[in-house]
C-alpha positions in Angstrom: 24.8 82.7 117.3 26.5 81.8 120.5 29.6 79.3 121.1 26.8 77.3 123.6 24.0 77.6 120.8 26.5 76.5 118.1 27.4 73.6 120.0 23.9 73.0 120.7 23.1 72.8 116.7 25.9 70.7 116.3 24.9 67.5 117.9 21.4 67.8 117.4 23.0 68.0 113.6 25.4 65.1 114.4 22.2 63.2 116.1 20.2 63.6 112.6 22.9 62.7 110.7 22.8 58.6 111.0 23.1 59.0 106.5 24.0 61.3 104.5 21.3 64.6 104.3 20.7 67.5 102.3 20.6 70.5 103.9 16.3 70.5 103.0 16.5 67.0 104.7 18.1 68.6 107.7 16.2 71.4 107.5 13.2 69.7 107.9 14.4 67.4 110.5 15.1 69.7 113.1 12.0 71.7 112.3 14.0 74.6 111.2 12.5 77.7 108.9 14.0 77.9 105.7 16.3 81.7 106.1 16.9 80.5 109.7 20.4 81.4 110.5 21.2 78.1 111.8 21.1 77.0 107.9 23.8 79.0 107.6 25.7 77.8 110.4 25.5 74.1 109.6 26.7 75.8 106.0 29.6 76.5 108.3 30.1 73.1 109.9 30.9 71.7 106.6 33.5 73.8 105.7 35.0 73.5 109.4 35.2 70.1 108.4 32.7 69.2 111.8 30.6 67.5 109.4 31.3 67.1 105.3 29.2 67.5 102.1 29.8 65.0 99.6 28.1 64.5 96.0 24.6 65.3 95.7 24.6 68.3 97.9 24.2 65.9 100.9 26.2 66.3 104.6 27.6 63.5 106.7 29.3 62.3 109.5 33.1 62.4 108.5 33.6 59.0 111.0 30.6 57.1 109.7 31.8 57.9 105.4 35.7 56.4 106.6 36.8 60.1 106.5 39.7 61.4 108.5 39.9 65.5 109.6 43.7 66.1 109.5 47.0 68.1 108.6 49.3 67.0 105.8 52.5 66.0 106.2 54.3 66.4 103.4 57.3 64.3 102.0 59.9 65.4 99.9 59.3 61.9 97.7 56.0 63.5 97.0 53.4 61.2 99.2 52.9 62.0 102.6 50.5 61.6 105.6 47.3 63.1 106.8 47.9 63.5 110.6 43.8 63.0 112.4 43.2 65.8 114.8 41.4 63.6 116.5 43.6 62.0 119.0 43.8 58.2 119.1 43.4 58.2 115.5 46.5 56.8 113.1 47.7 58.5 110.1 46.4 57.9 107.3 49.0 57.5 104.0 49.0 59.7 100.9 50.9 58.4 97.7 51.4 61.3 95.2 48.5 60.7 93.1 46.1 60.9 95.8 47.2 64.4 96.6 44.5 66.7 94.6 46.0 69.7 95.0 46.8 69.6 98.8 50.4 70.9 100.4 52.3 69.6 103.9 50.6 71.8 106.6 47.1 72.1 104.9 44.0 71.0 107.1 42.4 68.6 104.5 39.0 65.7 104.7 41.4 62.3 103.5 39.0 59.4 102.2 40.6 56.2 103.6 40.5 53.8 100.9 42.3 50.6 102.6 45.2 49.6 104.1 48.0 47.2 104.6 49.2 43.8 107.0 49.9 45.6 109.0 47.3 47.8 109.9 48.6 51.0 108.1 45.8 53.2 107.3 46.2 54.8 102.9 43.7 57.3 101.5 43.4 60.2 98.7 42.4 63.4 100.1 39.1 64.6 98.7 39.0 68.2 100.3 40.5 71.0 101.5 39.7 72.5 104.3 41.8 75.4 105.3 45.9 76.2 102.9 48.5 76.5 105.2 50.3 78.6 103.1 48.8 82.0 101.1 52.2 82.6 99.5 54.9 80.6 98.5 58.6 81.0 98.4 61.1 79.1 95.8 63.4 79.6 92.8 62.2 80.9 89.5 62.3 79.7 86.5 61.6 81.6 83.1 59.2 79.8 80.6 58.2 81.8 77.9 56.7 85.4 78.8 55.7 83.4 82.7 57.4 81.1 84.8 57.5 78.4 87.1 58.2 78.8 91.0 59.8 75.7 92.7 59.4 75.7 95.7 62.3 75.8 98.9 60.8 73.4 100.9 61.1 70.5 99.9 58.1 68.9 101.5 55.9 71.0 98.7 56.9 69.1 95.6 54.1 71.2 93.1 55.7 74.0 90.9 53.7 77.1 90.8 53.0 78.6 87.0 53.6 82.4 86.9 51.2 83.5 84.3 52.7 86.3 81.3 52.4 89.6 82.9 53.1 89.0 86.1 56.6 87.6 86.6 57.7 91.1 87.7 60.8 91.2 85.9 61.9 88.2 87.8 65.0 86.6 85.9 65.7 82.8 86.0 67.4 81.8 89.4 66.0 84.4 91.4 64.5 83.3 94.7 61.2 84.9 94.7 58.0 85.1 96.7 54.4 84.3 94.9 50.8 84.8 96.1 48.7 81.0 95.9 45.5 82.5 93.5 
């Protein structure tokens, strides 16, 4: 499929999309046949983050479900901000329980869920989109026949658990370097 005919599918997508759709709805919408690789591609939009799936297998339009396409920032406290790529947008705050799993630098879908006096935007990220990191690097820390990684940077403030088996002889105090399974 071409950038033009992507682009293309993408706001005759965004123009069907005035609720939230499953992909059948879509489907049937744009008059598409069902093993038409524009299924796939709209597949593809979601995980972009161009458009989101929420529960029930149904896609939406990340601006009209008060959804925010961003980076985390990470804090060293253990809340942090979800930076909008779309410009004009304000960042959106994170407290640490509203994390789910995500890490400064990864490219996440943030519900916002209110916000303050003064206009501050706060939200719990529901997705994510793209990890920013694929390894990790941080002091280890026997536990048992495993370990616990704790990470260097302190804007990451999740341990990583090193399974039995696989520590790699690593000794307590050593600075190592895991793989994010």
């Amino acid at each position: 499929m071409s950038m033009n005919s992507k682009k293309e599918l993408l706001e005759r997508v965004r123009a069907v999309l005035v609720n939230p759709l499953t992909i059948a709805e879509i489907r049937k919408k744009l008059a598409l046949p069902k093993n038409s690789p524009a299924v796939r591609q709209i597949k593809e939009f979601a995980k972009s983050g161009e458009i989101v799936k929420i529960r029930g297998g149904r896609y939406g339009l990340p601006d009209e479900m008060n959804l925010v396409i961003g980076t985390v920032q990470g804090h060293k406290d253990g809340f942090g901000f979800v930076i909008p790529e779309e410009a004009g947008k304000k960042d959106v705050f994170v407290g640490s329980r509203n994390f789910m799993e995500a890490m400064d630098g990864d490219r996440v879908v943030c519900r916002v869920e209110g916000g303050d006096r003064d206009g501050r935007l706060a939200g719990r990220v529901i997705r994510i989109l793209e990890r920013a990191n694929k390894t990790i690097t941080g002091i280890f820390n026997s536990r048992g026949r495993g370990g616990v990684i704790v990470p260097i940077n302190k804007r990451i403030v999740q341990s990583f658990m090193v399974p039995p088996g696989k520590t790699m002889r690593a000794k307590s105090g050593h600075v190592v370097m895991g793989v994010i399974t």
